[in-house]
C-alpha positions in Angstrom: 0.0 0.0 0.0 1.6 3.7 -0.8 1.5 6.4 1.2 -0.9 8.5 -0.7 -3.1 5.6 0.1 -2.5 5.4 4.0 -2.9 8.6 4.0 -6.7 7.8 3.3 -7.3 5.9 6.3 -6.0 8.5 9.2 -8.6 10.2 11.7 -7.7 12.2 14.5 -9.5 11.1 17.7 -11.8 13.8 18.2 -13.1 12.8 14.6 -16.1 11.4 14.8 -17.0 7.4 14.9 -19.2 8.1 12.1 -16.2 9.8 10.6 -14.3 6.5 11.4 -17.3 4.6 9.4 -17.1 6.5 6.7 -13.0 6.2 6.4 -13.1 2.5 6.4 -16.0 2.7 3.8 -14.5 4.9 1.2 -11.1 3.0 2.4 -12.4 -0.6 2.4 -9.4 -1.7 3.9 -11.3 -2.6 7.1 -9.4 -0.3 9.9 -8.8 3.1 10.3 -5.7 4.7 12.0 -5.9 7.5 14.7 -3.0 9.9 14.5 -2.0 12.7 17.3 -1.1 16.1 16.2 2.9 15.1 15.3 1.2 12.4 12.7 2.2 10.1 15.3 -0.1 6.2 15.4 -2.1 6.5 19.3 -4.7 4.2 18.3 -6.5 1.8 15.3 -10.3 1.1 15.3 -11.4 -1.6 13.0 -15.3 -2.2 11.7 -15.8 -4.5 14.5 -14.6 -2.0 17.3 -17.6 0.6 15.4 -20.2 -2.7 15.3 -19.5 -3.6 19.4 -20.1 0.3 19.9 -23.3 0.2 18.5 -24.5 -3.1 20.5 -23.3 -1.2 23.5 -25.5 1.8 22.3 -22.9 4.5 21.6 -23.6 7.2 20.0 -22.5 7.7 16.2 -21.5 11.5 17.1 -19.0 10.4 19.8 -15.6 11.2 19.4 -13.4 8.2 18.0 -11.3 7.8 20.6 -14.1 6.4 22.8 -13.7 3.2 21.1 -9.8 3.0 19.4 -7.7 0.6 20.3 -4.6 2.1 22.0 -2.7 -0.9 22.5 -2.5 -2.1 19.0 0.2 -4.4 17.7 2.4 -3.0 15.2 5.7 -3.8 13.7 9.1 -1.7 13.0 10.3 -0.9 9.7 13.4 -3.8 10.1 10.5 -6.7 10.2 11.2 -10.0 9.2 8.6 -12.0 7.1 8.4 -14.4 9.9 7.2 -11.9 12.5 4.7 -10.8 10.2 3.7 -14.6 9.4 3.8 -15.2 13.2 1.8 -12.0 14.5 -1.3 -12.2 11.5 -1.5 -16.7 12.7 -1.2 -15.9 16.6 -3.5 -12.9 16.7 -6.3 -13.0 14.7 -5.5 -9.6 13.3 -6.3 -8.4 9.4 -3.9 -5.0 9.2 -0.6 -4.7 10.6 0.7 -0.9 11.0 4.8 -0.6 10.1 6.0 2.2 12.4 9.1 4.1 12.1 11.1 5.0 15.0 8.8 7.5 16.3 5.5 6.0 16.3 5.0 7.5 12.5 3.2 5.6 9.9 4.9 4.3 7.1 3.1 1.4 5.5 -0.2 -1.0 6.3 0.5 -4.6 6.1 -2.9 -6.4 5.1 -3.6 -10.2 5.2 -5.0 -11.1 2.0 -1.7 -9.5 0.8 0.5 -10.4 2.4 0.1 -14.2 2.2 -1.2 -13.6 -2.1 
């Protein structure tokens, strides 16, 4: 995935969840990254972190960061195929971030792929 298109998927977390909705829509990529004011990676919030919202009865208005996940599992820029391989079997997880040293965002690793 390039840049211009990862660029696509980041929200601030005072956006919206509908906002967050909409990014993963128009992004269908399934996950949408939350980015602090130094375009660092705080949090990710995935289609099923909106869907459990809504069974819990949040509201669409509230801000983002209600629901993001801020202990998400990423990987560095030196990863090894392995990890990768390792952390998509052992987690259950569909997109892997690839963070430089400062907690930037420099690619999206995505299951279907990553193993084509």
């Amino acid at each position: 995935m390039g840049i211009k298109d990862i660029i696509k998927i980041f929200i601030r977390a005072e956006d919206s969840i509908k906002t967050a909705m909409e990014i993963i829509d128009k992004g269908s990529r399934g996950i949408a990254l939350i980015l602090d004011d130094e375009q660092r990676l705080v949090g990710t919030v995935t289609d099923g972190d909106i869907r459990r919202a809504i069974l819990k009865g949040l509201s669409l208005e509230e801000p983002v960061k209600a629901i993001m996940n801020s202990n998400f599992i990423f990987v560095t820029q030196n990863y090894s195929r392995m990890l990768v391989t390792t952390i998509f079997k052992n987690r259950g997880i569909m997109q892997l971030p690839v963070l430089d040293d400062e907690m930037r965002v420099v690619d999206v690793i995505f299951y279907h792929e990553f193993f084509e």
